[in-house]
TILUM-586380 format. One record per residue: residue in one letter; y, z, x of N, C-alpha, C in turn. Coordinates in pm, whole numbers, padded with zeros to 5 digits, always signed. Atoms other than C-alpha are relative to their C-alpha. Layout:
// TILUM-586380
aYZXYZXYZX/...
This chain:
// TILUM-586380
x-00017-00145-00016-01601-00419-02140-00111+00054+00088/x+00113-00068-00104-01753-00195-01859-00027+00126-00041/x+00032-00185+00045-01915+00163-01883-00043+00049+00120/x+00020-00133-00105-01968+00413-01663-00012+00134-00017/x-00030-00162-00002-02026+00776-01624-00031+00010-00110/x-00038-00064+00119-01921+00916-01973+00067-00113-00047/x-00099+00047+00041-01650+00677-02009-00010-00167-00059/x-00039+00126-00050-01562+00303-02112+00092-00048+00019/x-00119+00064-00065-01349+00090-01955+00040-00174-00056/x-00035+00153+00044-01163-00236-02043+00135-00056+00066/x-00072+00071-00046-00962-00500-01886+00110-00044-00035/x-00159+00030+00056-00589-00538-01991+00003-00155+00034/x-00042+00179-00003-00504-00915-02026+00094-00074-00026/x-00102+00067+00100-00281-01167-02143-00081+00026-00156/x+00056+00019+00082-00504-01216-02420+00003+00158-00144/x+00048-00075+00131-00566-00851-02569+00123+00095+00045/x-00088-00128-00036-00233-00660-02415+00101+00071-00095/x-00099-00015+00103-00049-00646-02715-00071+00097-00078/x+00081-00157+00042-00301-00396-02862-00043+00102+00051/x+00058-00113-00066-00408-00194-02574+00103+00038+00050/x-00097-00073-00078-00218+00091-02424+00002-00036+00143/x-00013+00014-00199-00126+00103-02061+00012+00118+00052/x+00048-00132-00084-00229+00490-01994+00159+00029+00014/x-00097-00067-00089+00080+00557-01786+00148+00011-00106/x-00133-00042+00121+00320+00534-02107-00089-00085-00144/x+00086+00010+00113+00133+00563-02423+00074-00006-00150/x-00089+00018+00117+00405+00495-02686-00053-00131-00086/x+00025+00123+00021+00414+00210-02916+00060-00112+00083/x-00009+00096-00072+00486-00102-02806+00180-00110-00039/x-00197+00014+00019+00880-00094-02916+00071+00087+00136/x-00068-00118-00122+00934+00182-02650+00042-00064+00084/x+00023+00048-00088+01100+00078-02388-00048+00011+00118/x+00118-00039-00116+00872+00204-02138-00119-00106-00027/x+00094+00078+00002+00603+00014-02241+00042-00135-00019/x-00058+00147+00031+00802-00308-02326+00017-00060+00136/x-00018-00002-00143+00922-00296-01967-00125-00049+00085/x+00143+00050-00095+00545-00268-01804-00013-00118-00060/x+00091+00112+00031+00406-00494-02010+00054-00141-00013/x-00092+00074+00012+00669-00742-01997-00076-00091+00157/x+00016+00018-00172+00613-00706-01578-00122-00030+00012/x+00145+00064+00030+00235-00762-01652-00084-00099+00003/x+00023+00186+00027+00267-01075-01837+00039-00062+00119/x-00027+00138-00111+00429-01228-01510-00100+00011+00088/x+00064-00016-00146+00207-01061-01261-00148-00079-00038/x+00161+00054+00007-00142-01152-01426-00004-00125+00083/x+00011+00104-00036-00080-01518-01324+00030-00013+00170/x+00056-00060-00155-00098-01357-00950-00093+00059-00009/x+00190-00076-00039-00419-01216-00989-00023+00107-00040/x-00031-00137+00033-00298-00888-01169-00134+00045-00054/x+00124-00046+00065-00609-00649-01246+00014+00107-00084/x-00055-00130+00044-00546-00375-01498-00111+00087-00063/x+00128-00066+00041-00878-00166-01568+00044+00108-00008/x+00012-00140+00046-00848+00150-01792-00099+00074-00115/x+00111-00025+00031-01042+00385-01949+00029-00015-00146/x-00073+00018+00161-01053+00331-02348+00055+00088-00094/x-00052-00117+00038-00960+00677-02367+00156-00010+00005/x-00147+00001-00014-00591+00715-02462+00011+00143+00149/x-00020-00141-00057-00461+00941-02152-00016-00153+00155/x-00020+00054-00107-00384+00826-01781-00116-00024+00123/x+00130+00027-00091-00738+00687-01625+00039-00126+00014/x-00009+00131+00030-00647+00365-01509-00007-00078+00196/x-00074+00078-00138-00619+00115-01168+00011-00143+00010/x-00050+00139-00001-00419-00160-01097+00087-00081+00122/x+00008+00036-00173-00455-00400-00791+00036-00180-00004/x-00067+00135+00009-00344-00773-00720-00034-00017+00141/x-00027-00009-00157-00399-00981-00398+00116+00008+00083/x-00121-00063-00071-00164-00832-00141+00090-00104-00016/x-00097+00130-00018-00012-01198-00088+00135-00017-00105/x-00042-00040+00119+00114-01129-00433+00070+00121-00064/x-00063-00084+00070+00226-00809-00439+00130+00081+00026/x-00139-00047-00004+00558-00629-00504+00017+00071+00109/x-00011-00071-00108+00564-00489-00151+00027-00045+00103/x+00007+00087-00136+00662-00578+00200-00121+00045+00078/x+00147-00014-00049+00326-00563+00334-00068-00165+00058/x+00066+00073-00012+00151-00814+00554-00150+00044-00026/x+00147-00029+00061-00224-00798+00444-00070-00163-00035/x+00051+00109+00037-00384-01136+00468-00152+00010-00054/x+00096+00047+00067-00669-01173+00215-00065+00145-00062/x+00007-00151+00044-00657-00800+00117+00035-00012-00165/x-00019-00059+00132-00660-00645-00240+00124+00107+00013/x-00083-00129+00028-00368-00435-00324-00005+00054-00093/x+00031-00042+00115-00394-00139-00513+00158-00003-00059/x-00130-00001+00038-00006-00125-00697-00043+00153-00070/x-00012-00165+00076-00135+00241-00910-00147+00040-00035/x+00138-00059+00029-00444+00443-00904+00014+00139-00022/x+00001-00131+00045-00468+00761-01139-00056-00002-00112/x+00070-00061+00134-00669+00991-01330+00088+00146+00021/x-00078-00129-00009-00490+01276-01450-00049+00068-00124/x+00031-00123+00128-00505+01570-01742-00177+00045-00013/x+00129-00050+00070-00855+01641-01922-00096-00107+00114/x+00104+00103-00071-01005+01295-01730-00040+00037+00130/x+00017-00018-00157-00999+01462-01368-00131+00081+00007/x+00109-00105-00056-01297+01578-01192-00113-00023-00056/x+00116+00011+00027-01550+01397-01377-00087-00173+00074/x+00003+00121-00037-01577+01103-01140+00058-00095-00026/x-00054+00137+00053-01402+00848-01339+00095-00069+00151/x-00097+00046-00112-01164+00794-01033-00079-00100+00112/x+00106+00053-00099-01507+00692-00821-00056-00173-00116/x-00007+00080+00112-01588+00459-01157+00094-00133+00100/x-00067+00111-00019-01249+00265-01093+00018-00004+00100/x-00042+00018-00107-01226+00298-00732-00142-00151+00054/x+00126+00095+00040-01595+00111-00752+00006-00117-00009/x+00000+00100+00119-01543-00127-00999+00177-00087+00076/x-00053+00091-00129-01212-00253-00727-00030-00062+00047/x+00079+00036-00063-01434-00257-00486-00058-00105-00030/x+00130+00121+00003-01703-00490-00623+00127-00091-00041/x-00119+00109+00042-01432-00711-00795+00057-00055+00162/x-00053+00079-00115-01262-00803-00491-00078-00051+00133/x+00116+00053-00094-01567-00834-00246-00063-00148-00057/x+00062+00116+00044-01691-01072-00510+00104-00124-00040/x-00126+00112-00041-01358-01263-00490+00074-00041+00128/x+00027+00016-00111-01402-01268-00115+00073+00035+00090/x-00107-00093-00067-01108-01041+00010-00074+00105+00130/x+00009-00051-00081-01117-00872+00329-00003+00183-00017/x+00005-00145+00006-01050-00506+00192+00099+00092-00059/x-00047-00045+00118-00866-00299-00026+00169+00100+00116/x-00096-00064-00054-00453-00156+00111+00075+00091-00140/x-00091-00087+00086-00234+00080-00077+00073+00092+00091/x-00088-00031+00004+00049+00262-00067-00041+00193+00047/x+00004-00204+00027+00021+00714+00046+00087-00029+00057/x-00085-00113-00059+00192+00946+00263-00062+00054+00109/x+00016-00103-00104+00168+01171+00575-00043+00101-00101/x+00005-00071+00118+00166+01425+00302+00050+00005-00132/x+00008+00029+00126+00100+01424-00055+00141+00020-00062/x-00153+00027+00106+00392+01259-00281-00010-00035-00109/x-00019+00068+00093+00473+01227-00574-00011-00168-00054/x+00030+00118+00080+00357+00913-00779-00022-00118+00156/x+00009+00047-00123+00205+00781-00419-00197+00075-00034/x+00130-00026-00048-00204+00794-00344-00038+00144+00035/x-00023-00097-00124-00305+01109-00227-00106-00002+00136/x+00053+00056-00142-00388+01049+00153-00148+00058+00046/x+00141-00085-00032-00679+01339+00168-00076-00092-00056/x+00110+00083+00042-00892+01146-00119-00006-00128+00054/x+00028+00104-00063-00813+00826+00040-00113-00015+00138/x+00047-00012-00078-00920+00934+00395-00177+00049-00090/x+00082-00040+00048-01228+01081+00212-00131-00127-00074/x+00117+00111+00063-01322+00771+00034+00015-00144+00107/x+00035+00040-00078-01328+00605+00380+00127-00140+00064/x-00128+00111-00064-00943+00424+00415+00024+00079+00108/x-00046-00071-00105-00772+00469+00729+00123-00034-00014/x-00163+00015+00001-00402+00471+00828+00033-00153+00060/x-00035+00122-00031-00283+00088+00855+00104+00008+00137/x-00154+00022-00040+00069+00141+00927+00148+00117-00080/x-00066-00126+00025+00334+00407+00928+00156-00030-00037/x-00069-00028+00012+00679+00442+00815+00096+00081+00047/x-00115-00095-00104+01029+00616+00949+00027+00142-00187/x-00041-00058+00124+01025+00715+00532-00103+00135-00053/x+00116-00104-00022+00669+00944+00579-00056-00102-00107/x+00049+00064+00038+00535+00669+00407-00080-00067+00061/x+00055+00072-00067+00211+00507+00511-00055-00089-00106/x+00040+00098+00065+00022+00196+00475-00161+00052+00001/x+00194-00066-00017-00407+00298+00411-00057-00152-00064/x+00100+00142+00074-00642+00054+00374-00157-00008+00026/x+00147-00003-00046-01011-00011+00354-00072-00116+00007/x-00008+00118+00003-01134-00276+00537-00161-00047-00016/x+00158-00004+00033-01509-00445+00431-00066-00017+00097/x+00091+00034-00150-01607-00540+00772+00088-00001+00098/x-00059+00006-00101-01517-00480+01107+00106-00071+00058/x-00111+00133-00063-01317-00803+01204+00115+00001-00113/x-00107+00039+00091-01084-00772+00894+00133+00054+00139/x-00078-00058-00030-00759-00768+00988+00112+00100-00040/x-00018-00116+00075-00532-00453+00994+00156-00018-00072/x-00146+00012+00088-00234-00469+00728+00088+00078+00106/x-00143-00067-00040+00102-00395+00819+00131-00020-00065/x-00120+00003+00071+00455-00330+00691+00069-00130+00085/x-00090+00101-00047+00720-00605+00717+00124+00016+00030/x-00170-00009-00048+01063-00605+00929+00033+00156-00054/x-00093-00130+00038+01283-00307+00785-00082+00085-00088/x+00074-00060+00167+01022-00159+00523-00043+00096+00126/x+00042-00073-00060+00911+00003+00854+00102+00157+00026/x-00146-00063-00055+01252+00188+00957+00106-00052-00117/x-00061+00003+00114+01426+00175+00587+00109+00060+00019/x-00152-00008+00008+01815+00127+00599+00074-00056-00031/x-00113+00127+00051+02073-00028+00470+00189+00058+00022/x-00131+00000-00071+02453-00049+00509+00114+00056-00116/x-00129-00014+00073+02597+00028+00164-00046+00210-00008/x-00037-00198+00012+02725+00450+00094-00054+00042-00165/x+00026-00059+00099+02653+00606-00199-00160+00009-00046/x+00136-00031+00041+02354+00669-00382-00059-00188-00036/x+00015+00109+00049+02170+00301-00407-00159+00012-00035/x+00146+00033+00061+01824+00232-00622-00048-00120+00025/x+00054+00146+00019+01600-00037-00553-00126+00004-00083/x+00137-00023+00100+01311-00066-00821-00074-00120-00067/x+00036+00104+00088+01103-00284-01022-00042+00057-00132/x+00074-00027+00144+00924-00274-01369-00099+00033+00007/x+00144-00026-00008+00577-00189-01245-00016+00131-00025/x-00003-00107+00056+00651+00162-01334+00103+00029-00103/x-00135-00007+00156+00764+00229-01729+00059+00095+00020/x-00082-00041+00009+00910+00495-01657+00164-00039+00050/x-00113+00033-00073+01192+00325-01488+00090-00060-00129/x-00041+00028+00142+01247+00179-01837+00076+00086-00048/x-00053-00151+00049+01394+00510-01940+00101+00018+00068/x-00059-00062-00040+01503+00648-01650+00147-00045+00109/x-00092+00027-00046+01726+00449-01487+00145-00062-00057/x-00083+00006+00059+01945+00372-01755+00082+00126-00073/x-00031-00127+00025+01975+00755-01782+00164+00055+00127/x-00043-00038-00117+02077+00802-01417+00169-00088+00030/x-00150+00069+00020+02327+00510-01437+00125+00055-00117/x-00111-00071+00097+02491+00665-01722+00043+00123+00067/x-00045-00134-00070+02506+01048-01533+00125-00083+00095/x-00052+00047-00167+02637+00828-01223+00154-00022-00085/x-00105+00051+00044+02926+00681-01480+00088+00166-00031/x-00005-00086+00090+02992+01032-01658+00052+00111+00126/x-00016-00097-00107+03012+01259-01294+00068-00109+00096/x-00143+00086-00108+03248+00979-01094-00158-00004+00137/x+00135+00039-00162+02855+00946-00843+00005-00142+00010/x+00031+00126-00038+02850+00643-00646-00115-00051-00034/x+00087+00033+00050+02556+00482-00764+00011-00183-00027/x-00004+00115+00080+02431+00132-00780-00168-00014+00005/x+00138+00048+00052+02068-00014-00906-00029-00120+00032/x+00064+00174-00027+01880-00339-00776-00148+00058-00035/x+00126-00020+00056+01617-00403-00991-00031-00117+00077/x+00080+00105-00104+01373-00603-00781-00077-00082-00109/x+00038+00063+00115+01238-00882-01005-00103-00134+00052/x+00095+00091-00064+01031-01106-00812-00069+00053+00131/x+00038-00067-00116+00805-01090-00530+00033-00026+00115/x-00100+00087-00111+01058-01300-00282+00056+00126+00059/x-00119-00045-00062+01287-01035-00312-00053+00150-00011/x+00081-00116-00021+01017-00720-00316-00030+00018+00125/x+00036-00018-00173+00881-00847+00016+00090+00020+00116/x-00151+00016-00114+01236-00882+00184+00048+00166-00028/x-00067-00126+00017+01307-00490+00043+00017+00070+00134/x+00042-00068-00094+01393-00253+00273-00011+00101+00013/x+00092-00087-00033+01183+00032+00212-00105-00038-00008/x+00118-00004+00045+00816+00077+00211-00058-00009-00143/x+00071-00042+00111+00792+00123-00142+00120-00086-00081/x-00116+00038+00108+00976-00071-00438+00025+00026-00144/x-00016-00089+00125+00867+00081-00714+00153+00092-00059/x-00103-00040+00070+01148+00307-00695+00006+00086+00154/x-00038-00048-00161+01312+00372-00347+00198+00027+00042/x-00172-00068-00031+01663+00570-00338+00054+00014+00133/x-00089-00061-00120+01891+00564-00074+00084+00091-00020/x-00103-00125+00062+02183+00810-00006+00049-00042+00159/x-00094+00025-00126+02482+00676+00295-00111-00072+00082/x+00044+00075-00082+02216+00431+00387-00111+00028+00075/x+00114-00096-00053+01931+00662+00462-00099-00010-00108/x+00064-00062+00121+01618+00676+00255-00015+00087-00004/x-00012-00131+00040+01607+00955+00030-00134+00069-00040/x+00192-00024+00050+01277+00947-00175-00064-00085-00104/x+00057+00075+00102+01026+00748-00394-00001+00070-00136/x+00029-00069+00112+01014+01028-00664+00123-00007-00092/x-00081+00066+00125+01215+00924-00984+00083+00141-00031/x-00105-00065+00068+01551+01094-01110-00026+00020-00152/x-00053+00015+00170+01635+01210-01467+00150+00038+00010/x-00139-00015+00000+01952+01320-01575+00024+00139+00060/x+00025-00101-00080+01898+01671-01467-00002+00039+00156/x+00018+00017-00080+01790+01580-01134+00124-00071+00093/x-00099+00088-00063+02103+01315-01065+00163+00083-00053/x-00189-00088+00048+02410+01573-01187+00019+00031+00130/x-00088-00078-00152+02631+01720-00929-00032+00110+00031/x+00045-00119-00044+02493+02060-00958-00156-00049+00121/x+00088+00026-00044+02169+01950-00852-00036-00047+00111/x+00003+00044-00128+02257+01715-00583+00061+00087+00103/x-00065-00034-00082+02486+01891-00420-00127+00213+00043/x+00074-00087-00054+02200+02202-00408-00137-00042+00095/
């Protein structure tokens, strides 16, 4: 266990995950939100998965893997990827974010990685980096997107080289009509919500189909920037920000 600031922090594992929360869905460990992450967890650790949060129940947490490894089409040779970095509610604004952005940092310098990539925006999105604090804490823009999705990264020394998106993740399209999801488990809420959305889709006659992305073969071959949770609509991407049932009715879409 690490400390910092005010706060302490501890390392999610195989070993102790079955008792610690995972911040970003704080239920028990029947929910299926959390059954889901932590399910996706257990496979990733044995890629290098890092999951440091604070021991405070509440959403202080970041969690990074080497790029080679991670659920994204991203070239990044010998880079750290971050997969989710957030402090939110009561925890904001007392540094903790500098804490785990830190405590990355040294970790992966001392596992001899070239420099830390993640996931923003042109402008700030939903459940995406936000690009100001990035630029601020000294990433620059990798590689850009047709989706306003960019690639940021921070590299430790001059000669690293600069990440980039792969084939179609740049210019995200595909060929089938209707509303199509591509997602994985690395966010619990998807646990929830996409068995919500598929039901609206059955219930309102909406085209709708779901590819849950389940490995990292078929993460890197995606074709958006983002796989977490990347909607199309007639073959166009639409947006990374997650549906409920509210959001996926006919009133809604069609406003």
């Amino acid at each position: 266990m690490e400390e910092f600031a005010t706060l302490e922090y501890i390392t999610v594992t195989k070993e102790n995950i079955d008792q610690e929360h995972i911040c970003c869905a704080i239920s028990n460990n029947k929910d299926i939100q959390v059954s889901s992450k932590k399910d996706w967890m257990m496979q990733c650790f044995e890629y290098g998965l890092v999951f440091l949060k604070s021991t405070e129940r509440g959403k202080c947490f970041i969690e990074y893997i080497p790029a080679e490894n991670a659920r994204v089409p991203i070239l990044a040779e010998n880079y750290m990827y971050i997969d989710c970095f957030w402090v939110s509610g009561a925890l904001k604004g007392h540094g903790y974010s500098n804490d785990l952005l830190n405590a990355c940092i040294k970790d992966s310098k001392e596992k001899g990685k070239s420099g830390l990539c993640v996931l923003s925006s042109a402008k700030k999105k939903p459940f995406l980096s936000d690009p100001k604090h990035l630029l601020y804490k000294g990433f620059q823009v990798a590689d850009v997107s047709d989706a306003g999705i960019n690639l940021m990264y921070l590299p430790f020394d001059k000669d690293a080289a600069i990440p980039q998106f792969m084939g179609s993740a740049k210019h995200p399209h595909i060929e089938e009509q209707g509303y199509v999801l591509y997602y994985t488990s690395q966010c619990p809420f998807n646990g929830k919500y996409v068995p919500i959305i598929e039901q609206t889709a059955l219930e309102h006659n909406i085209p709708f189909k779901a590819i849950h992305i389940e490995t990292k073969e078929q993460a890197q071959a995606a074709p958006s920037p983002c796989t977490t949770y990347a909607m199309f609509y007639n073959g166009k991407f639409l947006t990374n920000e997650q549906f409920n049932d509210k959001k996926f009715s006919p009133f809604y879409l069609l406003c």
